[in-house]
PyMOL Python script that loads the backbone (N, CA, C, O; Angstrom):
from pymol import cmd

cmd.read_pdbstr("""\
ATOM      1  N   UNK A   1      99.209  54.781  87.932  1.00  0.00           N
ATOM      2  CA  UNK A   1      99.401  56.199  88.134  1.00  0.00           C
ATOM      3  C   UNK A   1     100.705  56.436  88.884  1.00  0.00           C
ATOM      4  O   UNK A   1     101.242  55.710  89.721  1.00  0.00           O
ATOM      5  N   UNK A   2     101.055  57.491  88.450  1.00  0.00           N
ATOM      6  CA  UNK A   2     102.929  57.718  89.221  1.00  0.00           C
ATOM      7  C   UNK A   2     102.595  59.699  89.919  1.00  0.00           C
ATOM      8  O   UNK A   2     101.684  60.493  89.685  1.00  0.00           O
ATOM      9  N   UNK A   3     103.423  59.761  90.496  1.00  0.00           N
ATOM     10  CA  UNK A   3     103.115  61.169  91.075  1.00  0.00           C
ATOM     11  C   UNK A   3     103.074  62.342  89.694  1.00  0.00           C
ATOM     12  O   UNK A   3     102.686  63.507  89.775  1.00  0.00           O
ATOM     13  N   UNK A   4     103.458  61.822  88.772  1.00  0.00           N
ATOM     14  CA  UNK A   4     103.469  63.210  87.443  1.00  0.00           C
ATOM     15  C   UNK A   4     101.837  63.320  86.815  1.00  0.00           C
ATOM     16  O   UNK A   4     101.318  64.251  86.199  1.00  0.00           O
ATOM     17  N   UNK A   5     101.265  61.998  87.228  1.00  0.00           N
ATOM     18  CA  UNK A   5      99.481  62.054  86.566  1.00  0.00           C
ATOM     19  C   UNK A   5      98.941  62.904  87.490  1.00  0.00           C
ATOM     20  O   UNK A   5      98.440  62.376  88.483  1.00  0.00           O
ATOM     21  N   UNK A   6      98.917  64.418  87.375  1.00  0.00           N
ATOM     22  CA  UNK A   6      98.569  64.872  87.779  1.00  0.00           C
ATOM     23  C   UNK A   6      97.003  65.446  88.051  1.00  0.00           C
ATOM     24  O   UNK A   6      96.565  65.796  89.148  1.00  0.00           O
ATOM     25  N   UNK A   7      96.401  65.451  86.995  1.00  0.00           N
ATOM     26  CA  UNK A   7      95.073  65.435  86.639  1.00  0.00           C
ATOM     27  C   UNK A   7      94.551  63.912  86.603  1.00  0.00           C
ATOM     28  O   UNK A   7      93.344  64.023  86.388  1.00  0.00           O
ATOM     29  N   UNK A   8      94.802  62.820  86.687  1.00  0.00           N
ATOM     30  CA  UNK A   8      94.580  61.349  86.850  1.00  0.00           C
ATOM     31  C   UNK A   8      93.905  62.015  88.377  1.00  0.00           C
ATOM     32  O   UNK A   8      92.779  62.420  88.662  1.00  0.00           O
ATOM     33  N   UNK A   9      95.158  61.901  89.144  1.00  0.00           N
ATOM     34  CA  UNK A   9      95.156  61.723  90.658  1.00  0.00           C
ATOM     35  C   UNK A   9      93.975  62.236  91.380  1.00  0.00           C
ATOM     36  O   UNK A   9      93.266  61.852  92.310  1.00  0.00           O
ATOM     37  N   UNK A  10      94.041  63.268  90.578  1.00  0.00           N
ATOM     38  CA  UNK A  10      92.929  64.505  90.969  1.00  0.00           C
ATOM     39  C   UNK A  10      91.480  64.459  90.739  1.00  0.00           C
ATOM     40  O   UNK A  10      90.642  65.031  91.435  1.00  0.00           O
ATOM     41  N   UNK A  11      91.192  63.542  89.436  1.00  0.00           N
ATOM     42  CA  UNK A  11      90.344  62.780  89.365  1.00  0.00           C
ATOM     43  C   UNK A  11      89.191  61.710  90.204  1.00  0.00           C
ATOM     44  O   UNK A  11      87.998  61.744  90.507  1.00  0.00           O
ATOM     45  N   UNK A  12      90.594  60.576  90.390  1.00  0.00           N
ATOM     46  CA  UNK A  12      90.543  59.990  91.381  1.00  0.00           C
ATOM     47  C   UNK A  12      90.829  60.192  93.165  1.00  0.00           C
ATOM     48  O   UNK A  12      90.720  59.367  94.073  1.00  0.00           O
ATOM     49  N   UNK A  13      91.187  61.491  93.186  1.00  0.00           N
ATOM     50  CA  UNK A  13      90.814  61.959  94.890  1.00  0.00           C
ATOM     51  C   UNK A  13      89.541  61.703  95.042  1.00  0.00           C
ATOM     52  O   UNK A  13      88.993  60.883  95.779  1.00  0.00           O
ATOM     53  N   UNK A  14      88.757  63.051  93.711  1.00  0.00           N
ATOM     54  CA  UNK A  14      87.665  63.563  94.029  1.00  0.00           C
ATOM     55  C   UNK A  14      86.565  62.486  94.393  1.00  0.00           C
ATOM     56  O   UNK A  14      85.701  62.474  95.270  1.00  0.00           O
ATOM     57  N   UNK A  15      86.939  61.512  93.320  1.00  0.00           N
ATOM     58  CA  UNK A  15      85.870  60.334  93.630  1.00  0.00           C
ATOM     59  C   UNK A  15      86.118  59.418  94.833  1.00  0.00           C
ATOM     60  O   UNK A  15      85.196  58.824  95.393  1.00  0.00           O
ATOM     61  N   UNK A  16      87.237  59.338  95.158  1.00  0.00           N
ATOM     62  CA  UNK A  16      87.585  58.261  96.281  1.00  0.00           C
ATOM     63  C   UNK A  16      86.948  59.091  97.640  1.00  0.00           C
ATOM     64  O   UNK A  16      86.275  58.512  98.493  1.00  0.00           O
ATOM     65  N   UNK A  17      87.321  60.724  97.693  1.00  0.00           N
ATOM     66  CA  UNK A  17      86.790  61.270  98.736  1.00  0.00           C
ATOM     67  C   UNK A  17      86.556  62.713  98.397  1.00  0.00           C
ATOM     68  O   UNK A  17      87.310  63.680  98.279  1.00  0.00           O
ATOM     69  N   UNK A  18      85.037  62.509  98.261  1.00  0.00           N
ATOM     70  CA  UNK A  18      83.610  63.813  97.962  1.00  0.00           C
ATOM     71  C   UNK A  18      83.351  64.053  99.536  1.00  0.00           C
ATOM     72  O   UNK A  18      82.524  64.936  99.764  1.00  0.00           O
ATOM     73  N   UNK A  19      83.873  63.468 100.573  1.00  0.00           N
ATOM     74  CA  UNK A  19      83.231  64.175 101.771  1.00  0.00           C
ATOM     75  C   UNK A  19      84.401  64.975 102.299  1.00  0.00           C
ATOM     76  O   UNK A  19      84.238  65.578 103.360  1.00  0.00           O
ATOM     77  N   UNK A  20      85.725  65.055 101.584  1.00  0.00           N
ATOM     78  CA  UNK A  20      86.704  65.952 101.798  1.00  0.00           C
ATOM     79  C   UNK A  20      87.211  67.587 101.005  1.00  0.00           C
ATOM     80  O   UNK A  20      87.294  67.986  99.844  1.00  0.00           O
ATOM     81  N   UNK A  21      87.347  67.904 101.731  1.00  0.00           N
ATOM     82  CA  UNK A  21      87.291  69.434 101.289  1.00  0.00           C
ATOM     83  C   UNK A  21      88.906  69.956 101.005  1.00  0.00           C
ATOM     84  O   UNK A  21      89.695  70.240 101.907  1.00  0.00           O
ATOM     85  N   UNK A  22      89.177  70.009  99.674  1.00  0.00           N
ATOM     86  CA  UNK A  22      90.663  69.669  99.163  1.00  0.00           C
ATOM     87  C   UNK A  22      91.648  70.920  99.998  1.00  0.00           C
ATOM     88  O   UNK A  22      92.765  70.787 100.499  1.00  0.00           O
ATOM     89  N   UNK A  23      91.012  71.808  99.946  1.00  0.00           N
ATOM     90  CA  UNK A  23      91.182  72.968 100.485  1.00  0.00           C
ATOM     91  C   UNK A  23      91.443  73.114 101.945  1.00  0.00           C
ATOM     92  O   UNK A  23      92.030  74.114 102.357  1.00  0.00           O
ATOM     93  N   UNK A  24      90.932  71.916 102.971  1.00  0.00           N
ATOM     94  CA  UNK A  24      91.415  71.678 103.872  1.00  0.00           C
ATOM     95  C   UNK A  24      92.808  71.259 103.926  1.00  0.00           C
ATOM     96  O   UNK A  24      93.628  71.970 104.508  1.00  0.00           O
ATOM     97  N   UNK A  25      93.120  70.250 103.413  1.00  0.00           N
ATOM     98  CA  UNK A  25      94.101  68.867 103.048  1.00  0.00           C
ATOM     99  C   UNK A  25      95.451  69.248 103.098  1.00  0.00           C
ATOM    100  O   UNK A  25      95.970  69.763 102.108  1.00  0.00           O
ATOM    101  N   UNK A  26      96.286  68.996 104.469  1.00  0.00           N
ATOM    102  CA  UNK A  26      97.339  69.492 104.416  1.00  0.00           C
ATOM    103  C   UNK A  26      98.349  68.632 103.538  1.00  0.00           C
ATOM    104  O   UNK A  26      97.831  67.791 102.803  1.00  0.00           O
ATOM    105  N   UNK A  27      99.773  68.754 103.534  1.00  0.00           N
ATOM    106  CA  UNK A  27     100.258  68.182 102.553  1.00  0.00           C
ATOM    107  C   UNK A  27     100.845  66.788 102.819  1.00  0.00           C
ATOM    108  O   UNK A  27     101.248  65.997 101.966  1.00  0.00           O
ATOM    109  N   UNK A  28     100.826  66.639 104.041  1.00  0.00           N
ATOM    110  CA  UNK A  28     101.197  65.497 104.992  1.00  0.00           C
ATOM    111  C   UNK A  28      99.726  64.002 104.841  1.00  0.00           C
ATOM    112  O   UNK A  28      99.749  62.774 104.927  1.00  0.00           O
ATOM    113  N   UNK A  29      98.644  65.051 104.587  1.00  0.00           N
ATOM    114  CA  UNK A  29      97.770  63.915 104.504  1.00  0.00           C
ATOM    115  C   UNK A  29      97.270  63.869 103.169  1.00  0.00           C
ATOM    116  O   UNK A  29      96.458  62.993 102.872  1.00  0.00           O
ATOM    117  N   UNK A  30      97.713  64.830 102.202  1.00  0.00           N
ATOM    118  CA  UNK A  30      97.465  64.136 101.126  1.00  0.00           C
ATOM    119  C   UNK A  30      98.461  63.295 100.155  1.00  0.00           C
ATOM    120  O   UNK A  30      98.298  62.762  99.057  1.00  0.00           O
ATOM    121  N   UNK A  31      99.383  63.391 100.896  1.00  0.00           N
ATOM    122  CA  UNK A  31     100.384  62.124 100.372  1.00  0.00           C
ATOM    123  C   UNK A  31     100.053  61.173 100.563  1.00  0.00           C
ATOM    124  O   UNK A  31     100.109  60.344  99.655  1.00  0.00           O
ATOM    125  N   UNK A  32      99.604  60.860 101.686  1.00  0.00           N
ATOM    126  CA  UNK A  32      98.901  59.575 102.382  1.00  0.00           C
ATOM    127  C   UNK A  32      97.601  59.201 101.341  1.00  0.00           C
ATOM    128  O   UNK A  32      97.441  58.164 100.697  1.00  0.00           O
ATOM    129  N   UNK A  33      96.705  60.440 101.404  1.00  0.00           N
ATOM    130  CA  UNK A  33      95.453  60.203 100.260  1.00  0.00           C
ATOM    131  C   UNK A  33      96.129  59.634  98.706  1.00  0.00           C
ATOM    132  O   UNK A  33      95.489  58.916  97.939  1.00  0.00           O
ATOM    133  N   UNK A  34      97.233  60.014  98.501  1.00  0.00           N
ATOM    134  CA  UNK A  34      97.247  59.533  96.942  1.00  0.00           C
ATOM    135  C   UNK A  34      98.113  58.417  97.283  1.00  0.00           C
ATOM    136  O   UNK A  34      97.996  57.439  96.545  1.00  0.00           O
ATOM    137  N   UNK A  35      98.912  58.341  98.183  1.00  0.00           N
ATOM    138  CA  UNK A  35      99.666  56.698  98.441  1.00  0.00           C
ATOM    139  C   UNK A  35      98.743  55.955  98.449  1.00  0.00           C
ATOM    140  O   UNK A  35      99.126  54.993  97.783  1.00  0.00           O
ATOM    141  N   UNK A  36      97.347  55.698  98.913  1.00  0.00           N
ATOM    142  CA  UNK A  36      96.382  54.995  98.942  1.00  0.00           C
ATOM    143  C   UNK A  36      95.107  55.255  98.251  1.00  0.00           C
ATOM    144  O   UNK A  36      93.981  55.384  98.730  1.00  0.00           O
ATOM    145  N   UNK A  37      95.625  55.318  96.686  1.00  0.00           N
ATOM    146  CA  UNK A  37      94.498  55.171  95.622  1.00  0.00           C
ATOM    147  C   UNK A  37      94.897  53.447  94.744  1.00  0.00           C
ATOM    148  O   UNK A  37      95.851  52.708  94.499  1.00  0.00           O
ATOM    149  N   UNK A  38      93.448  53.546  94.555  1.00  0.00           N
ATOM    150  CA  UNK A  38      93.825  52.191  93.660  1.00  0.00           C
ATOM    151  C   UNK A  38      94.454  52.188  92.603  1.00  0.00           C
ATOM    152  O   UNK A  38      93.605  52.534  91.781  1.00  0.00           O
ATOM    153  N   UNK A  39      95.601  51.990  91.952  1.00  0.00           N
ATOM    154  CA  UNK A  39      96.356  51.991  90.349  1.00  0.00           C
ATOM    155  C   UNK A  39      97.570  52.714  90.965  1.00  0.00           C
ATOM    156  O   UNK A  39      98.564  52.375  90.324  1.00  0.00           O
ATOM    157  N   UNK A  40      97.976  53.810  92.223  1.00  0.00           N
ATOM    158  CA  UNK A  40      98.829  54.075  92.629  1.00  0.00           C
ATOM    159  C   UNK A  40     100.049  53.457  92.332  1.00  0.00           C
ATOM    160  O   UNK A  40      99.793  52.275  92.561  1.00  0.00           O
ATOM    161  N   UNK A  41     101.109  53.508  91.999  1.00  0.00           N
ATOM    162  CA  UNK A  41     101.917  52.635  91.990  1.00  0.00           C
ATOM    163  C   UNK A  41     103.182  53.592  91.512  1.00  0.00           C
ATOM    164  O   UNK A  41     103.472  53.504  90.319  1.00  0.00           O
ATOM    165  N   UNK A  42     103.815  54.328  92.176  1.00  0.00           N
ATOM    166  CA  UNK A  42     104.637  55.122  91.585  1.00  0.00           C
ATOM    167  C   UNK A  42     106.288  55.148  91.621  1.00  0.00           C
ATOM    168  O   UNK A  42     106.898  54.653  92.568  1.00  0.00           O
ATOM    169  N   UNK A  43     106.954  55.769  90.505  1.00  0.00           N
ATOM    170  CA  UNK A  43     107.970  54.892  90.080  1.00  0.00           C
ATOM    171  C   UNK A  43     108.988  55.866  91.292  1.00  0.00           C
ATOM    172  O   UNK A  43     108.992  56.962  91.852  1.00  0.00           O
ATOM    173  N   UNK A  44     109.666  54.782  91.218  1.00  0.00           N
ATOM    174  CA  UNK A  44     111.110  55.045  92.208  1.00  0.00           C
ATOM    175  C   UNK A  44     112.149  56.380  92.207  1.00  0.00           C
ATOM    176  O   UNK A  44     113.031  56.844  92.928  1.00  0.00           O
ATOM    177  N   UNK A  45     111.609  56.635  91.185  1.00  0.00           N
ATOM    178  CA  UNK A  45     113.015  57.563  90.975  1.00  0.00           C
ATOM    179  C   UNK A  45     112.199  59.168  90.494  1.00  0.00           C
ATOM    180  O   UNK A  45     112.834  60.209  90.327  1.00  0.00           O
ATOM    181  N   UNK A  46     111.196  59.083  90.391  1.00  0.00           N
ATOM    182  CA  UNK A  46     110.305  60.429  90.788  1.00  0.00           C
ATOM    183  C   UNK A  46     110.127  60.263  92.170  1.00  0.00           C
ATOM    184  O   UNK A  46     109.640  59.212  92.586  1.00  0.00           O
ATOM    185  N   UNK A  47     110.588  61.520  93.242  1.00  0.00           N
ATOM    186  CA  UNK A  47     110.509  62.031  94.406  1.00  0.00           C
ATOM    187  C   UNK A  47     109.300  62.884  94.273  1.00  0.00           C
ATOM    188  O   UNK A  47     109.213  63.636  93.302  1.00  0.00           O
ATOM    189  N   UNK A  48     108.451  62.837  95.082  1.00  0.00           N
ATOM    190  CA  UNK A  48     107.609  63.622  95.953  1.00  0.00           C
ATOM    191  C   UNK A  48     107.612  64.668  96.545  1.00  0.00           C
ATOM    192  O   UNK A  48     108.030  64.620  97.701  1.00  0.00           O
ATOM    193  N   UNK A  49     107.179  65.937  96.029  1.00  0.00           N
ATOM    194  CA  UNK A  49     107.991  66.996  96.910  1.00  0.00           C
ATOM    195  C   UNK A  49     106.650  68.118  96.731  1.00  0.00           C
ATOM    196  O   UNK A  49     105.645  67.719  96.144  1.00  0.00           O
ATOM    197  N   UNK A  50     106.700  69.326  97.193  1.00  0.00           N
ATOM    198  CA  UNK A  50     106.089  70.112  97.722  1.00  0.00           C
ATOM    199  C   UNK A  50     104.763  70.786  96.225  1.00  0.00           C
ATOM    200  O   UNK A  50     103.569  71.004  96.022  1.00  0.00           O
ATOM    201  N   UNK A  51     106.342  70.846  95.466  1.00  0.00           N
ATOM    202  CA  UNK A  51     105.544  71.408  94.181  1.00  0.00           C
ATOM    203  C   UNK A  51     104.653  70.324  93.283  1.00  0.00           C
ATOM    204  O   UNK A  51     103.677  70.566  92.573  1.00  0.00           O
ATOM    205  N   UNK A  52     105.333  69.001  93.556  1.00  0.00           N
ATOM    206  CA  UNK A  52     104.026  68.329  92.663  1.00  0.00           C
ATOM    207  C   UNK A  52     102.639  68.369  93.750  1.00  0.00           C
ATOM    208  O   UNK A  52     101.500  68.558  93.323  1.00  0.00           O
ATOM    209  N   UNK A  53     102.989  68.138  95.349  1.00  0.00           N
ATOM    210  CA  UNK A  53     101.752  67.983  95.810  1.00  0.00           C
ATOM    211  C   UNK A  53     100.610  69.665  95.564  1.00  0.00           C
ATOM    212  O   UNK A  53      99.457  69.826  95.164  1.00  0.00           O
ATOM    213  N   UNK A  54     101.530  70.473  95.976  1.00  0.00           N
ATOM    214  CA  UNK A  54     100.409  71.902  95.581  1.00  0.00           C
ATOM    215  C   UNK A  54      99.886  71.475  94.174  1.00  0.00           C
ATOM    216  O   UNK A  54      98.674  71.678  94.103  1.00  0.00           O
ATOM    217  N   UNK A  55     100.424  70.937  93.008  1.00  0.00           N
ATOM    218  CA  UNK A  55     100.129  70.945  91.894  1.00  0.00           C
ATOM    219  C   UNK A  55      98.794  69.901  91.955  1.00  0.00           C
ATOM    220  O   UNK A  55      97.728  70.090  91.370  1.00  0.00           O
ATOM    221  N   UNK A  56      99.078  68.954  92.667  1.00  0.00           N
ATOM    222  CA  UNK A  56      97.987  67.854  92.965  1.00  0.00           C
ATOM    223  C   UNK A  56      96.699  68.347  93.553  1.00  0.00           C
ATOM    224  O   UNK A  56      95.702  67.829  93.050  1.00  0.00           O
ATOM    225  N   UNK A  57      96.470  69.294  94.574  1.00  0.00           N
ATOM    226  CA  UNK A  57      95.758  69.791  95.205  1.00  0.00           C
ATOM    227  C   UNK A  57      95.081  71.037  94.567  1.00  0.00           C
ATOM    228  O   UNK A  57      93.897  71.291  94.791  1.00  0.00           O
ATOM    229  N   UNK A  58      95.811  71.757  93.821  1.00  0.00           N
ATOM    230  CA  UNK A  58      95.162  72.847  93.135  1.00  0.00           C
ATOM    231  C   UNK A  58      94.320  71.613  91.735  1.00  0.00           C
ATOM    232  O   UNK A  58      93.110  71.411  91.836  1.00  0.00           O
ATOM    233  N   UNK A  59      95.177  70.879  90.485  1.00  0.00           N
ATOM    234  CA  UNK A  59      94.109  69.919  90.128  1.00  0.00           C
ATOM    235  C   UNK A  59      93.017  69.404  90.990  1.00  0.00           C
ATOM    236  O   UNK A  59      91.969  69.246  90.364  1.00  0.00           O
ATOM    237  N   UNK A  60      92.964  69.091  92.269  1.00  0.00           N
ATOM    238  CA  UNK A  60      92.089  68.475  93.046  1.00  0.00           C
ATOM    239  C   UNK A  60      90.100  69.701  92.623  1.00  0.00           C
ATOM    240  O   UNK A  60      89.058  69.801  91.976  1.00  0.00           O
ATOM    241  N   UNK A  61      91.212  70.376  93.928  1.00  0.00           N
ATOM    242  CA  UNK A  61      90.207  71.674  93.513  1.00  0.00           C
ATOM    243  C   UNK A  61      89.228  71.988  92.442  1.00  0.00           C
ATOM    244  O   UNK A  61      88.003  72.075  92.523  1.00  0.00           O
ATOM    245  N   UNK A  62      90.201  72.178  91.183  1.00  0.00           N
ATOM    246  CA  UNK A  62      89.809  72.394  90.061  1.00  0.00           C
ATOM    247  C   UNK A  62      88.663  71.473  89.632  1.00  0.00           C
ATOM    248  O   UNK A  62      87.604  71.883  89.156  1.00  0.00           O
ATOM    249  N   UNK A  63      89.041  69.922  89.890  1.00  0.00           N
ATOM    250  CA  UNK A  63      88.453  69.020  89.455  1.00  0.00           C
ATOM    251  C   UNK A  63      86.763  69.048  90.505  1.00  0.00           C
ATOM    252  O   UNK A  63      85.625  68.824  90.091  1.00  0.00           O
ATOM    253  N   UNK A  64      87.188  69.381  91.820  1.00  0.00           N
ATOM    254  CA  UNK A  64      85.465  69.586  92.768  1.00  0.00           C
ATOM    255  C   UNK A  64      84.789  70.585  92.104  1.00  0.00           C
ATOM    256  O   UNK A  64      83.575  70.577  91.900  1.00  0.00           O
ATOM    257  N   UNK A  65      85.724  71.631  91.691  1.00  0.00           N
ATOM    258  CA  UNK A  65      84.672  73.164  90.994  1.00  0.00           C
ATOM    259  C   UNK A  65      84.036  72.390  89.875  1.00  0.00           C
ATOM    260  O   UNK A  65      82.809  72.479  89.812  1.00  0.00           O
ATOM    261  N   UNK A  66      84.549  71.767  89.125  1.00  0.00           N
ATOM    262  CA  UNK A  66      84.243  71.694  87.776  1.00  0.00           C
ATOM    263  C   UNK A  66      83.054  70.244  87.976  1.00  0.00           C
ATOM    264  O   UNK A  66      82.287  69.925  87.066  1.00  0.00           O
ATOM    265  N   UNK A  67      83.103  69.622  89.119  1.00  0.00           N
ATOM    266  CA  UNK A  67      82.131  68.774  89.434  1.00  0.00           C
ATOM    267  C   UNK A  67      80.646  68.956  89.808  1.00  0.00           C
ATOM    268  O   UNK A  67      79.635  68.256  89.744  1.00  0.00           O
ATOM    269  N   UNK A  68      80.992  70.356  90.276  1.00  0.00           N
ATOM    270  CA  UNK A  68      80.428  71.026  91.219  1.00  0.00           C
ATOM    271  C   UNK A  68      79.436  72.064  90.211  1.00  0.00           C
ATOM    272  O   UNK A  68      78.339  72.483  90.580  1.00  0.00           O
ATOM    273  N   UNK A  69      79.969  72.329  89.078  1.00  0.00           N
ATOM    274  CA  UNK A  69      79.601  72.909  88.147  1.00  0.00           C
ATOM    275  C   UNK A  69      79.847  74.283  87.909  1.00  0.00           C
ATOM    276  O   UNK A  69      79.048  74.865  87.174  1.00  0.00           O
ATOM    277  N   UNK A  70      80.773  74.899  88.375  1.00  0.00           N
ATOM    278  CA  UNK A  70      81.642  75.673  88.791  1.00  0.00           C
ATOM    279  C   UNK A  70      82.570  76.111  87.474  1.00  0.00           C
ATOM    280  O   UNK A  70      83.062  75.291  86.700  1.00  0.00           O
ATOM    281  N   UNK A  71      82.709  77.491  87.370  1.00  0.00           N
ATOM    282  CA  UNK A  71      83.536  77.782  85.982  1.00  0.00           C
ATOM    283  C   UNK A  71      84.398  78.216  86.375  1.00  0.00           C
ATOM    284  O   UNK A  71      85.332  78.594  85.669  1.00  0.00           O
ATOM    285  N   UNK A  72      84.361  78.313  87.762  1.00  0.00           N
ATOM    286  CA  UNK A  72      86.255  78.381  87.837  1.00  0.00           C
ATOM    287  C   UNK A  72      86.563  80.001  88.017  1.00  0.00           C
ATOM    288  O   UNK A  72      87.585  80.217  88.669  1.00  0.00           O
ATOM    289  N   UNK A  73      85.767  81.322  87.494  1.00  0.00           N
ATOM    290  CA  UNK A  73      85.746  82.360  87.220  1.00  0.00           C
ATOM    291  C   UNK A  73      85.880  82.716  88.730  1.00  0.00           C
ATOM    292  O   UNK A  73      85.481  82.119  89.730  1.00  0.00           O
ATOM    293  N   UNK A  74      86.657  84.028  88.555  1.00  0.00           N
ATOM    294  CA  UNK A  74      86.497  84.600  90.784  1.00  0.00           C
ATOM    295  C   UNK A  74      87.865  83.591  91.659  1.00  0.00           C
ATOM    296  O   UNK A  74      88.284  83.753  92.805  1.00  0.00           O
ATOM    297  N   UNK A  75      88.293  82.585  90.641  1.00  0.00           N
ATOM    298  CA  UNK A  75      89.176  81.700  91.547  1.00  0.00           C
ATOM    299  C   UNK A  75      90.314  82.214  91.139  1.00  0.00           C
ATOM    300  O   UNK A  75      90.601  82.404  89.957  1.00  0.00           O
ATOM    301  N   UNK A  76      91.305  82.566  92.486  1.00  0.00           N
ATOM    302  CA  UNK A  76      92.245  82.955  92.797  1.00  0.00           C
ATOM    303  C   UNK A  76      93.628  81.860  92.476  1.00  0.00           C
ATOM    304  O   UNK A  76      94.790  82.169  92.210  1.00  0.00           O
ATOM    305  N   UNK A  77      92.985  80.452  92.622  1.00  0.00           N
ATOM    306  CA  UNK A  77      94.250  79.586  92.335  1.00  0.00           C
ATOM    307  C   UNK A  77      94.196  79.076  90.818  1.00  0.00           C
ATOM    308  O   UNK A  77      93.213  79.017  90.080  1.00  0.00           O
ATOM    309  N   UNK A  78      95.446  78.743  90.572  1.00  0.00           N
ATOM    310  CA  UNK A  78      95.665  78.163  88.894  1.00  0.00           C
ATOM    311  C   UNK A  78      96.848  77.414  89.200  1.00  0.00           C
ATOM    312  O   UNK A  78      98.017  77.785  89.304  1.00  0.00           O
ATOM    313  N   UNK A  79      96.181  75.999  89.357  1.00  0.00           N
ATOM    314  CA  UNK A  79      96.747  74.832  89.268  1.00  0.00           C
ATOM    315  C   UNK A  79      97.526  74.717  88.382  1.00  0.00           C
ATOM    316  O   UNK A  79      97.196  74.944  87.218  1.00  0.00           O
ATOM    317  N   UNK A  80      99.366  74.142  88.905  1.00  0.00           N
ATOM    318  CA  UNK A  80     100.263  74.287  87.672  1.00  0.00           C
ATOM    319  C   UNK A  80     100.979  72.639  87.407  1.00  0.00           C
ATOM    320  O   UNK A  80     101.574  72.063  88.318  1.00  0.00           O
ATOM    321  N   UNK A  81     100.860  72.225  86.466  1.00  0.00           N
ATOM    322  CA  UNK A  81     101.304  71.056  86.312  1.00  0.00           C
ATOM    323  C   UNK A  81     102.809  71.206  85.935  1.00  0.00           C
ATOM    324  O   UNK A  81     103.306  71.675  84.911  1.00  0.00           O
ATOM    325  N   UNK A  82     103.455  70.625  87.156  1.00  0.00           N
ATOM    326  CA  UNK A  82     105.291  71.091  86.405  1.00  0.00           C
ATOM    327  C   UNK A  82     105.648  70.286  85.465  1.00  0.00           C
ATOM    328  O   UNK A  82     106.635  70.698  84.857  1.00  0.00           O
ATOM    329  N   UNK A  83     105.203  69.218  85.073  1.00  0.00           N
ATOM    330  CA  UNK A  83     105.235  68.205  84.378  1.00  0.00           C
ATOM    331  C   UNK A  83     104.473  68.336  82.912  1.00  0.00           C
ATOM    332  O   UNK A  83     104.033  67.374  82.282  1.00  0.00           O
ATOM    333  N   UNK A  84     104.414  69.568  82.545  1.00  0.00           N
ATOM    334  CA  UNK A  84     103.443  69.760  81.084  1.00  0.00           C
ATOM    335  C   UNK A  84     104.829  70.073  80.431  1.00  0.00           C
ATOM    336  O   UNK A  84     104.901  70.339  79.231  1.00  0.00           O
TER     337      UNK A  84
END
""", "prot")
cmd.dss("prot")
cmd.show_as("cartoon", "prot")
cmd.util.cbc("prot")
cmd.orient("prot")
Protein backbone atom coordinates (compact mmCIF):
# COMPACT_ATOMS: atom_id res chain seq x y z
CA UNK A 1 0.00 0.00 0.00
CA UNK A 2 1.46 3.61 -0.87
CA UNK A 3 -0.33 6.84 0.45
CA UNK A 4 -2.68 7.07 -3.00
CA UNK A 5 -4.62 3.51 -1.74
CA UNK A 6 -6.84 5.39 -0.40
CA UNK A 7 -9.79 3.23 0.29
CA UNK A 8 -7.11 0.17 0.95
CA UNK A 9 -5.85 2.25 3.96
CA UNK A 10 -9.14 2.96 5.16
CA UNK A 11 -10.02 -0.43 5.13
CA UNK A 12 -7.28 -1.47 6.95
CA UNK A 13 -7.44 1.42 9.75
CA UNK A 14 -10.83 0.30 10.45
CA UNK A 15 -9.77 -3.19 11.17
CA UNK A 16 -6.40 -2.56 12.76
CA UNK A 17 -8.30 0.00 15.11
CA UNK A 18 -12.35 -0.46 15.85
CA UNK A 19 -11.68 1.04 19.32
CA UNK A 20 -10.77 4.39 17.54
CA UNK A 21 -13.05 6.97 16.61
CA UNK A 22 -11.75 8.35 13.10
CA UNK A 23 -13.39 11.47 13.80
CA UNK A 24 -11.28 12.03 16.71
CA UNK A 25 -7.83 11.38 14.84
CA UNK A 26 -5.83 14.30 14.41
CA UNK A 27 -3.63 14.43 11.43
CA UNK A 28 -0.37 14.08 13.25
CA UNK A 29 -1.54 10.72 14.59
CA UNK A 30 -2.92 9.38 11.79
CA UNK A 31 0.12 9.45 9.82
CA UNK A 32 1.63 7.56 12.44
CA UNK A 33 -1.63 5.09 12.25
CA UNK A 34 -1.04 4.42 8.52
CA UNK A 35 2.96 4.50 8.81
CA UNK A 36 2.27 1.52 10.95
CA UNK A 37 -0.05 -0.78 8.98
CA UNK A 38 1.06 -4.02 7.77
CA UNK A 39 1.78 -3.91 3.66
CA UNK A 40 2.54 -0.08 4.31
CA UNK A 41 5.31 0.54 2.33
CA UNK A 42 5.11 3.76 0.50
CA UNK A 43 6.91 5.03 -2.43
CA UNK A 44 9.42 7.86 -2.13
CA UNK A 45 8.43 10.29 -4.28
CA UNK A 46 4.62 10.57 -3.28
CA UNK A 47 4.71 13.21 -0.32
CA UNK A 48 2.23 13.16 2.35
CA UNK A 49 0.34 16.11 2.80
CA UNK A 50 -2.83 17.44 4.26
CA UNK A 51 -5.19 16.64 1.37
CA UNK A 52 -4.40 12.99 0.97
CA UNK A 53 -4.61 12.59 4.84
CA UNK A 54 -8.33 14.42 5.08
CA UNK A 55 -8.95 12.15 2.06
CA UNK A 56 -7.76 9.12 4.22
CA UNK A 57 -9.86 9.99 7.15
CA UNK A 58 -13.05 10.95 5.47
CA UNK A 59 -12.54 7.11 3.54
CA UNK A 60 -11.88 6.01 7.15
CA UNK A 61 -15.20 7.28 8.29
CA UNK A 62 -17.03 6.21 5.44
CA UNK A 63 -15.65 2.80 5.77
CA UNK A 64 -16.91 2.67 10.09
CA UNK A 65 -20.51 3.99 8.73
CA UNK A 66 -20.72 1.47 6.22
CA UNK A 67 -19.44 -1.20 8.87
CA UNK A 68 -21.58 0.02 11.12
CA UNK A 69 -24.38 -0.36 8.75
CA UNK A 70 -24.89 3.05 8.15
CA UNK A 71 -26.07 4.58 4.66
CA UNK A 72 -24.22 7.36 4.90
CA UNK A 73 -27.58 9.58 4.39
CA UNK A 74 -27.62 12.97 6.99
CA UNK A 75 -23.63 12.87 6.51
CA UNK A 76 -22.22 16.09 6.02
CA UNK A 77 -18.69 14.78 4.83
CA UNK A 78 -17.84 13.31 1.22
CA UNK A 79 -14.66 11.79 1.21
CA UNK A 80 -12.55 12.92 -1.87
CA UNK A 81 -10.00 10.78 -3.38
CA UNK A 82 -7.50 13.25 -5.25
CA UNK A 83 -6.09 10.43 -6.82
CA UNK A 84 -9.33 9.15 -8.90
Amino acid sequence: MNWTDIEDIAIELDEAHPDIDPLSVRFTQLRELVEGLDGFDPDPDTHVNEQILEAIQGAWIEERQDAAGGDGEGSTHAPHNPFR
